[in-house]
C-alpha positions, 0 to 999 in steps of 0.5 A, spaced: 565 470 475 564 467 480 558 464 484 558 469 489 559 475 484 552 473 480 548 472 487 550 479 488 548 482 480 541 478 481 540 481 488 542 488 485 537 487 479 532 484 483 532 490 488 533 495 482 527 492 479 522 492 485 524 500 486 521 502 479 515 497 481 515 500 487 515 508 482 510 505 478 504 503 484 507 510 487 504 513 479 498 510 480 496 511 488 498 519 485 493 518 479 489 513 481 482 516 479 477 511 484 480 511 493 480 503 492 485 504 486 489 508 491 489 503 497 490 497 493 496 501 490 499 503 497 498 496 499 502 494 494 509 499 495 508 497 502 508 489 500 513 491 494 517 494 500 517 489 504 520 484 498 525 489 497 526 489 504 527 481 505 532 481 499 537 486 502 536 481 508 539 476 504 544 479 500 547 482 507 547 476 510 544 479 516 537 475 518 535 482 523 532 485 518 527 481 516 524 483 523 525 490 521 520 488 515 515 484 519 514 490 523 514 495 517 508 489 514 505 490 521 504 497 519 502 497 513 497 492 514 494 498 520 495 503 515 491 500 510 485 498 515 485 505 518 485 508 512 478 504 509 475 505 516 476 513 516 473 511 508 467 508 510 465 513 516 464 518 511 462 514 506 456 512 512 455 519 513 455 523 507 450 516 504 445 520 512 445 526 509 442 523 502 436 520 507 435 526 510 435 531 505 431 525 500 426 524 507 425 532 506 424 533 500 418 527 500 416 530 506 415 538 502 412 534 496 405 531 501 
């Protein structure tokens, strides 16, 4: 076997491990019982992805692919950003409607 014939099974492996990985953190941001475990769990596919990403780059010998990783870690990064504001808005708004109903309820007791 030559040198370049175990580069090639290492790189297989290596990707086939990073998609089970990837399955796995799939799993956890389905069953994730808390948001941040499901937000950690996507940002960590999109990093998994990107891994994956950059190995297919190197066993193909072709270096326009880890562009293409760059701009799906660019997204994933937004992605992730946005999804926590969306979080935080409602999170902010529904802790507002706890003040008012407990400043009613305060009020009725005077």
């Amino acid at each position: 076997m030559t040198i370049d014939g175990m580069y090639e099974i290492l790189f297989i492996v290596t990707m086939s491990l990073l998609a089970l990985i990837t399955f796995a953190y799939l799993v956890r941001t389905i069953l994730g019982p808390h948001f941040t475990d499901r937000i950690l769990a996507a940002n960590s596919i999109s990093t998994v992805i990107i891994l994956i990403i950059s190995v297919l780059a190197v066993y193909l010998k072709e270096s326009y692919i880890v562009d293409v990783a760059l701009i799906y870690a660019s997204l994933g990064f937004i992605t992730v950003i946005i999804l926590c504001k969306s979080r935080l808005q409602i999170h902010h708004r529904d802790r507002d409607d706890d003040f008012k109903n407990l400043k009613k309820g305060l009020d009725k007791h005077d």
